[in-house]
C-alpha positions as CSV (number, residue, x, y, z in Angstrom):
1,X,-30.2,11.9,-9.5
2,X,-26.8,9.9,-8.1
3,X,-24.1,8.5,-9.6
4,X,-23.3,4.6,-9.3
5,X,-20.4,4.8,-6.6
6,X,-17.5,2.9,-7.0
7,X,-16.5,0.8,-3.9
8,X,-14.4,-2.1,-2.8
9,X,-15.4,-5.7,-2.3
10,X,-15.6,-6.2,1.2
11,X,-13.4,-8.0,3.2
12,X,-10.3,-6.8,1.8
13,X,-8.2,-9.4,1.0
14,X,-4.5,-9.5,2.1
15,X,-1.7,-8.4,-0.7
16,X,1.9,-10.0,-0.1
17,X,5.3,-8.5,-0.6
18,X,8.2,-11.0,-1.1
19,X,11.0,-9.0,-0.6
20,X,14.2,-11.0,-1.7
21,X,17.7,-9.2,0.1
22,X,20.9,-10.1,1.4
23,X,22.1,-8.6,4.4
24,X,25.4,-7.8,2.6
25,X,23.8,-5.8,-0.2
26,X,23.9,-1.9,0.8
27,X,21.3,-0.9,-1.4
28,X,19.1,-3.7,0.1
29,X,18.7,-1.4,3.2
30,X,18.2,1.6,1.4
31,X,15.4,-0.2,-0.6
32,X,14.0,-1.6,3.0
33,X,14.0,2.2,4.1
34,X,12.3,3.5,0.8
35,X,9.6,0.7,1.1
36,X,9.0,1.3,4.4
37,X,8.1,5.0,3.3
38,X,6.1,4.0,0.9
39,X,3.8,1.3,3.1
40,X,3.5,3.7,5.9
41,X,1.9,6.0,3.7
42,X,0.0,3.5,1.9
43,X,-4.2,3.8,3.0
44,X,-4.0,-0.2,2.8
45,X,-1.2,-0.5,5.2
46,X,-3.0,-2.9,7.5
47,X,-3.8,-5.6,4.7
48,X,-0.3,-5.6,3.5
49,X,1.6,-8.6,4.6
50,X,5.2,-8.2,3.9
51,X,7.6,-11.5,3.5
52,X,11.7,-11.1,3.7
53,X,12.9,-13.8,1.6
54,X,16.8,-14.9,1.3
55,X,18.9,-14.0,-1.2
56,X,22.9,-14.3,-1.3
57,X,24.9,-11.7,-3.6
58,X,28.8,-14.0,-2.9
59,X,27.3,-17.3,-1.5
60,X,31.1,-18.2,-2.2
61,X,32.4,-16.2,0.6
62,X,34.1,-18.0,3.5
63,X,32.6,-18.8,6.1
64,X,34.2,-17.8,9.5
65,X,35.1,-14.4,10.3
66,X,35.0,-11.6,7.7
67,X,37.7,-9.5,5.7
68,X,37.8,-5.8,4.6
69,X,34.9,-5.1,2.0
70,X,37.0,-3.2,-0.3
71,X,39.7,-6.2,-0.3
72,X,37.1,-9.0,-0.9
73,X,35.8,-7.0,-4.3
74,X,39.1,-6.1,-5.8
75,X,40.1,-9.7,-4.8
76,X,36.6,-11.6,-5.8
77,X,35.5,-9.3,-8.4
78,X,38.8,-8.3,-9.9
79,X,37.5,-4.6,-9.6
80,X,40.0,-2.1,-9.4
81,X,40.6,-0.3,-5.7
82,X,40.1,3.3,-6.7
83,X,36.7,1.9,-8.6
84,X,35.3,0.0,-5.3
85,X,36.0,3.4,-3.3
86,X,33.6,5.4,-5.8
87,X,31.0,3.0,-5.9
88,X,31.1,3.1,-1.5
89,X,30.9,6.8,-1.6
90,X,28.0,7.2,-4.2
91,X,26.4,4.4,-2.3
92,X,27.2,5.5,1.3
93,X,25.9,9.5,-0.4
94,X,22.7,7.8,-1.6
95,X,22.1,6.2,2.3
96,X,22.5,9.3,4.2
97,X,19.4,10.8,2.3
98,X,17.6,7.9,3.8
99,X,19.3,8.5,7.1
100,X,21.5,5.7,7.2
101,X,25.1,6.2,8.0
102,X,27.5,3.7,6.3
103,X,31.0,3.3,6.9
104,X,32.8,1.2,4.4
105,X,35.9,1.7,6.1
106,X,34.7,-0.5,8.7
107,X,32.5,-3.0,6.9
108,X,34.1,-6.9,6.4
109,X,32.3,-9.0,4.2
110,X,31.4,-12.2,5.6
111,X,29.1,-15.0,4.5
112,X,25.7,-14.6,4.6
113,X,23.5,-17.8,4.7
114,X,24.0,-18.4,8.7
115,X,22.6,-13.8,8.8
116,X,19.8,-15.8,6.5
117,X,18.9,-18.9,8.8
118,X,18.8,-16.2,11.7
119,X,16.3,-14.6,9.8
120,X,14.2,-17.3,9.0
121,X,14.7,-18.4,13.3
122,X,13.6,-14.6,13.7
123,X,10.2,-15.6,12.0
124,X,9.9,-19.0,13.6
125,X,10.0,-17.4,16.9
126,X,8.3,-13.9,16.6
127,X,6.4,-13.6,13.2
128,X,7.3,-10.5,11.2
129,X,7.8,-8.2,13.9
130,X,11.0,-10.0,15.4
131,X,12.3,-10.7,11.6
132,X,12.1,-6.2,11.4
133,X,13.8,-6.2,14.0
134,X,15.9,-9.0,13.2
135,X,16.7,-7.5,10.1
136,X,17.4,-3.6,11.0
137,X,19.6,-4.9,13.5
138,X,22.3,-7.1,10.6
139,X,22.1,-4.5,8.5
140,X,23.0,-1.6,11.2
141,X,25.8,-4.1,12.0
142,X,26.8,-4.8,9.5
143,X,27.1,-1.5,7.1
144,X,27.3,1.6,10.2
145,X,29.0,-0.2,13.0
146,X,31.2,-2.6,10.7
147,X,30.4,-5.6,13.3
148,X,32.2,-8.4,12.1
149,X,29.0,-10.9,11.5
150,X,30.6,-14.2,10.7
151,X,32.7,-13.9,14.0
152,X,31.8,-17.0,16.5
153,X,29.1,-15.0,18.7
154,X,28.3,-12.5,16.5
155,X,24.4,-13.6,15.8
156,X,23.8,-14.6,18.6
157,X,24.4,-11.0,20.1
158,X,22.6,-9.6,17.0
159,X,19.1,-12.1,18.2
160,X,19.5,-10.8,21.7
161,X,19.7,-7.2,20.9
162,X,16.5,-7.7,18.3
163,X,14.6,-9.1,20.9
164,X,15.1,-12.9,20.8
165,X,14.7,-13.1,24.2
166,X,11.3,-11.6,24.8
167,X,9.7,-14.8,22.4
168,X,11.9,-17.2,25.0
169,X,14.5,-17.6,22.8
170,X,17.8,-17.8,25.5
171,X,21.3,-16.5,23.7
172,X,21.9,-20.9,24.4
173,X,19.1,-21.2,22.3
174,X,19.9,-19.3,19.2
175,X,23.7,-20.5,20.0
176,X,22.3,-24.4,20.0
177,X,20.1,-23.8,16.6
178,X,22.7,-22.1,14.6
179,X,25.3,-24.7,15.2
180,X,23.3,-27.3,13.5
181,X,21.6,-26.8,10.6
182,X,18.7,-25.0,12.1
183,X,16.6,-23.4,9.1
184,X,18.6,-24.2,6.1
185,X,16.4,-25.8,4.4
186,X,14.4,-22.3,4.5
187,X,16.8,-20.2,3.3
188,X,18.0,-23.0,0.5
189,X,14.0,-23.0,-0.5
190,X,14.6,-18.9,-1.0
191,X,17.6,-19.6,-3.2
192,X,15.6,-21.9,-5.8
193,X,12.5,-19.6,-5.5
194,X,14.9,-16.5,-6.5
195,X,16.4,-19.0,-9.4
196,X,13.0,-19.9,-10.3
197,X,11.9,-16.4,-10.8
198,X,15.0,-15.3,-12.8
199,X,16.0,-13.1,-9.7
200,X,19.6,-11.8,-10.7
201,X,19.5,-8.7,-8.5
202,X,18.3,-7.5,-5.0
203,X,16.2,-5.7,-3.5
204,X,13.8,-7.7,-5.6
205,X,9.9,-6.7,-4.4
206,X,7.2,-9.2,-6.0
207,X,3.6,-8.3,-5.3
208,X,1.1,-11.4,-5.1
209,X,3.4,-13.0,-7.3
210,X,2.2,-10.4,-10.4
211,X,4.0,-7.4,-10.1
212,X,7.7,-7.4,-9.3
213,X,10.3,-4.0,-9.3
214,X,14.3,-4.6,-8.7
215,X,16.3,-2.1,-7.0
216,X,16.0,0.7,-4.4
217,X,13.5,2.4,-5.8
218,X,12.1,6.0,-4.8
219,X,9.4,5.3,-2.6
220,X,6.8,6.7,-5.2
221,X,7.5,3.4,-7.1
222,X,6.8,1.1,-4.5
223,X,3.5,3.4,-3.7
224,X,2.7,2.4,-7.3
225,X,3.7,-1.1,-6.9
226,X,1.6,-1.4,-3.9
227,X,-1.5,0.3,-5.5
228,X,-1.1,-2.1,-8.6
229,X,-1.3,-5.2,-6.2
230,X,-4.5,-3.6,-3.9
231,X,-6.3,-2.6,-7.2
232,X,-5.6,-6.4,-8.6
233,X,-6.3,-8.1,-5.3
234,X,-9.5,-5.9,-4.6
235,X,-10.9,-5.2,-8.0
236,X,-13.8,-2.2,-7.7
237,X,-17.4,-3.1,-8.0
238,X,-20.2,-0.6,-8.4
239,X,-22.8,0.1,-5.9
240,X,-26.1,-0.3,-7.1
241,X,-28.2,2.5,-7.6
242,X,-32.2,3.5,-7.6
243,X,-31.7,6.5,-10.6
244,X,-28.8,7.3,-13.2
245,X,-28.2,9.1,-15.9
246,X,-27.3,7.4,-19.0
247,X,-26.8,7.5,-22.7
248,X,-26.3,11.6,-22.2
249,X,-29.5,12.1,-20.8
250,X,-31.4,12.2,-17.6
């Protein structure tokens, strides 16, 4: 007697992440930690393909150098001080349980879209492994070492340091394309995918385009989001069999 064996269709096909986050949001880095937890535990880990789109949380900020966090939300939200400094605590509580050590007292807020177009350069020139990088690097900078991001330089020295260089990208280079409008249009295209999708709130994580979660999740919910996207993407068929039982009886 055997059992008919459920297995998967083979090849497996590819699942996609989209990932929209800012590089000013803090718990965009905790959610990039959590979901990194979760995929490097996932058994499917090597057909996930995992997309960083744009997203900007105060696309009204000036651009040019940056100003004290706390200042720029009791001055652009209308929050009161003592309010902003609880919400940095919780949050900066919440990050050190993921290993991250922020420090708001150092953090300026800045405008994000040229962090974006770096991004998007990051991808151009090195595929997903350079935009990582890319990535951990602006948020290090940005929310432990309080690196003031929209300061003339300041990317630039952020696409060195991620490894711009090793995909023959000079510092002149990343300096030439981020004085024009080098990848704009990319991160603009972002910005009317997050409208399109009703995207109010970041991290937002949207598997295959089918199942979405907001927020930095515990990474057992993006283990289930992942599973719900393989299962989806790589339905189970049943192996055929010479014997079986059936109807209760063998």
């Amino acid at each position: 007697m055997s059992l008919d064996t459920p297995v998967f269709a083979a090849p497996p096909r590819t699942v996609t992440v989209e990932v929209w986050s800012d590089v000013a949001c803090p718990w965009c880095f905790i959610g990039k930690r959590r979901f990194a937890t979760a995929l490097r535990d996932f058994p499917h880990a090597e057909h996930v393909e995992v997309v960083w789109r744009s997203y900007q949380l105060s696309p009204d900020t000036p651009t040019g150098p940056g100003r004290p966090e706390v200042d720029a939300l009791v001055e652009m939200k209308g929050l009161p001080r003592d309010q902003v400094q609880q919400m940095f605590g919780h949050v900066t509580d919440v990050a050190a349980g993921e290993g991250l050590r922020y420090d708001f007292g150092r953090t300026l807020a800045f405008n994000t879209f040229d962090a974006h177009r770096l991004l998007h350069l990051a991808r151009r020139a090195g595929g997903a492994a350079l935009v990582e990088a890319t990535m951990e690097a602006l948020f290090s900078a940005h929310f432990e070492q309080g690196v003031d991001l929209g300061a003339d330089g300041a990317l630039v020295r952020i696409a060195a340091q991620a490894g711009f260089g090793d995909h023959g990208w000079s510092d002149e280079r990343v300096a030439t394309a981020l004085a024009g409008d080098d990848a704009a249009d990319e991160v603009r295209a972002d910005l009317d995918e997050a409208r399109a999708l009703r995207v109010t709130g970041v991290p937002f994580f949207v598997v295959d385009r089918k199942y979405a979660v907001s927020g930095a999740q515990p990474a057992e919910v993006f283990t289930q989001l992942l599973d719900a996207g393989w299962r989806e993407a790589n339905p189970l068929i049943a192996a055929p069999s010479a014997e079986a039982c059936t109807d209760g009886s063998c």
